[in-house]
C-alpha positions in Angstrom: 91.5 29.7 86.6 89.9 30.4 89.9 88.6 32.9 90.7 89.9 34.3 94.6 87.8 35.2 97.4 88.3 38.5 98.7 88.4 38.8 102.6 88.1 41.8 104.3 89.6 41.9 107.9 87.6 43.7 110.5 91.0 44.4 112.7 92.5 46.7 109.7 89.3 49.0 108.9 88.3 50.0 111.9 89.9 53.5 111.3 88.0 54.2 108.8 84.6 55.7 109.9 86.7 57.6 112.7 88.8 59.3 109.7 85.6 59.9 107.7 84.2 62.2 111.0 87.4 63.6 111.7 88.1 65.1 108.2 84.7 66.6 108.6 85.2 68.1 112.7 88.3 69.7 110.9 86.3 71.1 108.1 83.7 72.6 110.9 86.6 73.6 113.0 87.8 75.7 110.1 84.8 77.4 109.2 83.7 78.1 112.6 87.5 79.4 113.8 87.1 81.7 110.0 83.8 83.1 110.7 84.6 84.3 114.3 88.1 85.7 112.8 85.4 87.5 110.5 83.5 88.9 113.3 86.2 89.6 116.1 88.3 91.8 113.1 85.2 94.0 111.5 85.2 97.2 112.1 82.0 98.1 111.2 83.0 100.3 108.5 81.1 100.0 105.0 80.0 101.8 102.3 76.5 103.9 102.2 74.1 103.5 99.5 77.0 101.9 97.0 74.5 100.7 94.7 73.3 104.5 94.0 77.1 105.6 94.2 77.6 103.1 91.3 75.1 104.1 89.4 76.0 108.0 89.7 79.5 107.3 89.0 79.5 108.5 85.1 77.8 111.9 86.7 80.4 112.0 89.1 82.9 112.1 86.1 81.0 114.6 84.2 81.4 116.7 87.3 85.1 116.1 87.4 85.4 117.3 83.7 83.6 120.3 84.3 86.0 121.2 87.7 88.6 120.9 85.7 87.8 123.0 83.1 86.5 125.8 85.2 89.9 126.0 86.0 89.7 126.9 90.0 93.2 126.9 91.5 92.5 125.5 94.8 95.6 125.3 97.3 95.7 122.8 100.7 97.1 123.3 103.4 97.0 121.2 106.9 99.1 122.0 110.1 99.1 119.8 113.3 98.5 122.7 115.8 98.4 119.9 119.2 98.2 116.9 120.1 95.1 115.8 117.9 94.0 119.0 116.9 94.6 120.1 113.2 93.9 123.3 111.1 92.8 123.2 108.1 93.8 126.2 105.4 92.5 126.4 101.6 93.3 129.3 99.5 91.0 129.6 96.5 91.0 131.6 93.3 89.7 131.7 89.7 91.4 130.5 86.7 92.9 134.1 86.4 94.6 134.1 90.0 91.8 136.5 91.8 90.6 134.8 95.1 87.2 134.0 95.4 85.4 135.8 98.2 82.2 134.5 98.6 82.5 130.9 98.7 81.0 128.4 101.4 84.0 125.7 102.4 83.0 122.6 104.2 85.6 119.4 105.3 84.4 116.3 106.5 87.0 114.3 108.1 86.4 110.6 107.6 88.4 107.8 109.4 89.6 105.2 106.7 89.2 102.5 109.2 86.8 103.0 111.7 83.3 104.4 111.8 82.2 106.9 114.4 84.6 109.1 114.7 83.8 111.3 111.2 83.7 115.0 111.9 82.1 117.6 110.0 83.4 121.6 110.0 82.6 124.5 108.1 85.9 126.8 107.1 85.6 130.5 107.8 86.7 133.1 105.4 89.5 134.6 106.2 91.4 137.8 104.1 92.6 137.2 100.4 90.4 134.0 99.2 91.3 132.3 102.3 89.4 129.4 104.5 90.6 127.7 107.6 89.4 126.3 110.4 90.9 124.0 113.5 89.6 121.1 114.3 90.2 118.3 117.4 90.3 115.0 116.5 89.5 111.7 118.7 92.0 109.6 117.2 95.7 109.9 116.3 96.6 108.4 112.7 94.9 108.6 109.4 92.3 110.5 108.2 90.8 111.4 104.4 89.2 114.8 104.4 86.6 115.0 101.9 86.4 118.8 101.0 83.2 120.9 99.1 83.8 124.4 98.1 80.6 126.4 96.4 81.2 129.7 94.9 79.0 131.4 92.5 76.5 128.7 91.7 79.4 125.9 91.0 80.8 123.5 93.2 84.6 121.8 93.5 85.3 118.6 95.5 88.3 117.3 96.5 89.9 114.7 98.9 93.2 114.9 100.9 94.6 112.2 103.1 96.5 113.5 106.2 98.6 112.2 109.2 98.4 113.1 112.9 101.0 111.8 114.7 100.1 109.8 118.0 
């Protein structure tokens, strides 16, 4: 048996090299069209510190324990007043129904989406273990309003999610 030569013919394998640099242009194509998708659609939003929130997070559920079993009865209210502008209304009592009096109410709205726009107000004490305050807003849309009551050496924390329409 003889054993065949193998000829390679220069006219059929000239493709080859081109293909080989073209697979990789698409590859750099990709990753270059993904990374400025990346940086056209960040918003800049991220989260502070969230190493230390992560490690406080089994305080943080301590605290939530020991809300709930004061036993505050804490009652939300929001109302679109304008265009933008919203009021904000908590009524507060103890776990027996009497309002608490002497309590110090902040909000801090917080865009879900967008960074800059976060607005901090203190509620005023109204009659009857009421709070409220208005507030305007830049932006239409959603927002999370991070709430903080302290009364009589203890603190409650809640968050609400509101709409304002455009």
């Amino acid at each position: 048996m003889r054993a065949r030569a193998v000829t390679t013919d220069p006219d059929r394998s000239w493709w080859i090299p081109f293909a080989f640099v073209g697979f990789f242009a698409v590859v750099l194509a990709t990753n270059v069209a993904m990374i400025w998708l990346a940086f056209a659609t960040w918003t800049g939003l991220e989260t502070e510190s969230a190493y230390q929130k992560g490690l406080a997070y089994n305080h943080r559920l301590a605290e939530t324990r020991a809300q709930a079993a004061r036993g505050w009865q804490v009652d939300v209210a929001f109302a679109e007043r304008a265009p933008r502008r919203l009021e904000i209304a908590l009524d507060l009592a103890d776990r027996h129904g009497n309002p608490l009096e002497r309590a110090v109410v902040d909000a801090t709205l917080l865009r879900p989406t967008h960074e800059g726009h976060d607005r901090r107000v203190a509620l005023e004490r109204r009659l009857h273990g009421r709070y409220a305050a208005e507030v305007e807003l830049p932006l239409a849309g959603q927002w999370d309003v991070d709430l903080k009551v302290e009364a009589a050496g203890e603190v409650w924390r809640g968050t609400r999610r509101v709409f304002l329409r455009p």
